[in-house]
One Martini backbone bead per residue (centre of mass of N, CA, C, O) as a GRO file, in nm:
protein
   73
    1UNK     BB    1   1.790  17.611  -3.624
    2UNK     BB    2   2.090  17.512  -3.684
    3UNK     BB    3   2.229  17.751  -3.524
    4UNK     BB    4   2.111  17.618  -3.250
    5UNK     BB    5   2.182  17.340  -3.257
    6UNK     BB    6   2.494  17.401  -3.252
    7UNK     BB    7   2.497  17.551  -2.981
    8UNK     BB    8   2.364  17.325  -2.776
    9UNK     BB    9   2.573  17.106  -2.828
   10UNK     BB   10   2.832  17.284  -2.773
   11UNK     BB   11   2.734  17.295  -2.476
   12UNK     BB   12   2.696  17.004  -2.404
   13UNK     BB   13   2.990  16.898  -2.481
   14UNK     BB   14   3.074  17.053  -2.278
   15UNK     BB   15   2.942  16.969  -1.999
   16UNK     BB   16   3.030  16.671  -2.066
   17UNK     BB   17   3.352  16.776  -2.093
   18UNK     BB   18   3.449  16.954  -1.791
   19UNK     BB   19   3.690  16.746  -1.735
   20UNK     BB   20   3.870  16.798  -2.019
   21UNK     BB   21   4.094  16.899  -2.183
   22UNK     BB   22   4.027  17.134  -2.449
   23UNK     BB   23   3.694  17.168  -2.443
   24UNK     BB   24   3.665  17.445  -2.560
   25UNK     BB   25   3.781  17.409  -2.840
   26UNK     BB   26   3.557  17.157  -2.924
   27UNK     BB   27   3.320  17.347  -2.874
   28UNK     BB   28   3.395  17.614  -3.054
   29UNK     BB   29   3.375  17.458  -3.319
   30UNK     BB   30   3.070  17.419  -3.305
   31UNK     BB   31   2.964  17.753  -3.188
   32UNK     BB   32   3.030  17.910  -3.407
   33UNK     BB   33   2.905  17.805  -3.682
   34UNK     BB   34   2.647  17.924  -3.554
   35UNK     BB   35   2.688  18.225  -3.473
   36UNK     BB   36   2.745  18.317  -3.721
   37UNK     BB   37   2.463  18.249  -3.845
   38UNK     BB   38   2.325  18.459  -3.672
   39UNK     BB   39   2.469  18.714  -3.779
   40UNK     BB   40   2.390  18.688  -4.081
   41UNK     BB   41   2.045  18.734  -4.013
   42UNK     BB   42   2.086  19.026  -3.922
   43UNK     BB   43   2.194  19.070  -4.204
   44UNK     BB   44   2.026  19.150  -4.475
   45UNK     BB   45   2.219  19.103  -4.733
   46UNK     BB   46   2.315  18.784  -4.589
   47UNK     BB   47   1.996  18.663  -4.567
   48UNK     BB   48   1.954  18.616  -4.859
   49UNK     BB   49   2.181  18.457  -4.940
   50UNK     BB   50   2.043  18.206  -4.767
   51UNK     BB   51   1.851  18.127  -5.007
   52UNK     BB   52   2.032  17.991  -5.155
   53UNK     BB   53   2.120  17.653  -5.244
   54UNK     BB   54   2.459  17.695  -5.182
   55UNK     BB   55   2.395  17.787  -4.879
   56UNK     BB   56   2.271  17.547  -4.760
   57UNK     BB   57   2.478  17.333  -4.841
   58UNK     BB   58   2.696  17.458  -4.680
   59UNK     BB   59   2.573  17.456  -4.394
   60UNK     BB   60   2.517  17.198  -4.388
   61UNK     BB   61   2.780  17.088  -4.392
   62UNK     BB   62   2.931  17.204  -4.166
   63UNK     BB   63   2.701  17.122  -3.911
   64UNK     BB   64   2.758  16.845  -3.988
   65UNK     BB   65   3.089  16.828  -3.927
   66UNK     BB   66   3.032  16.942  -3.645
   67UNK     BB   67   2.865  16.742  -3.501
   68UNK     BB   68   3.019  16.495  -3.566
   69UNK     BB   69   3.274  16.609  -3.406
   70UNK     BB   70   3.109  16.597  -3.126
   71UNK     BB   71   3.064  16.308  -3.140
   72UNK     BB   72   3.349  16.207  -3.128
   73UNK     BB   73   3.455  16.376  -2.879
   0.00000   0.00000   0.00000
């Protein structure tokens, strides 16, 4: 779900700042690392590493910092 929610805002700040000037490389910041989370689920030996709690922790803080950044934006 954090991937689903990462590309939806990404693309939400798209939509809402679509006459402003580099609007894509700003949402592209935000929906890459849903995309990535997304394609590593799909790899059986890459989404097993995500239930370590250390890959928790990092995807946490990406998509937190992820985030911050499209509501600054």
């Amino acid at each position: 779900m954090w991937a689903y929610a990462l590309i939806a805002t990404g693309c939400i700040n798209w939509s809402y700042q679509r006459e402003q000037a580099g609007v894509v490389g700003r949402s592209a910041i935000v929906v890459i690392p849903g995309l990535v989370l997304i394609a590593i689920t799909f790899n059986k030996t890459m989404a097993a590493k995500l239930d370590s709690k250390a890959a928790k922790y990092l995807w946490g803080a990406v998509g937190i910092a992820a985030l911050i950044y499209a509501f600054i934006n």
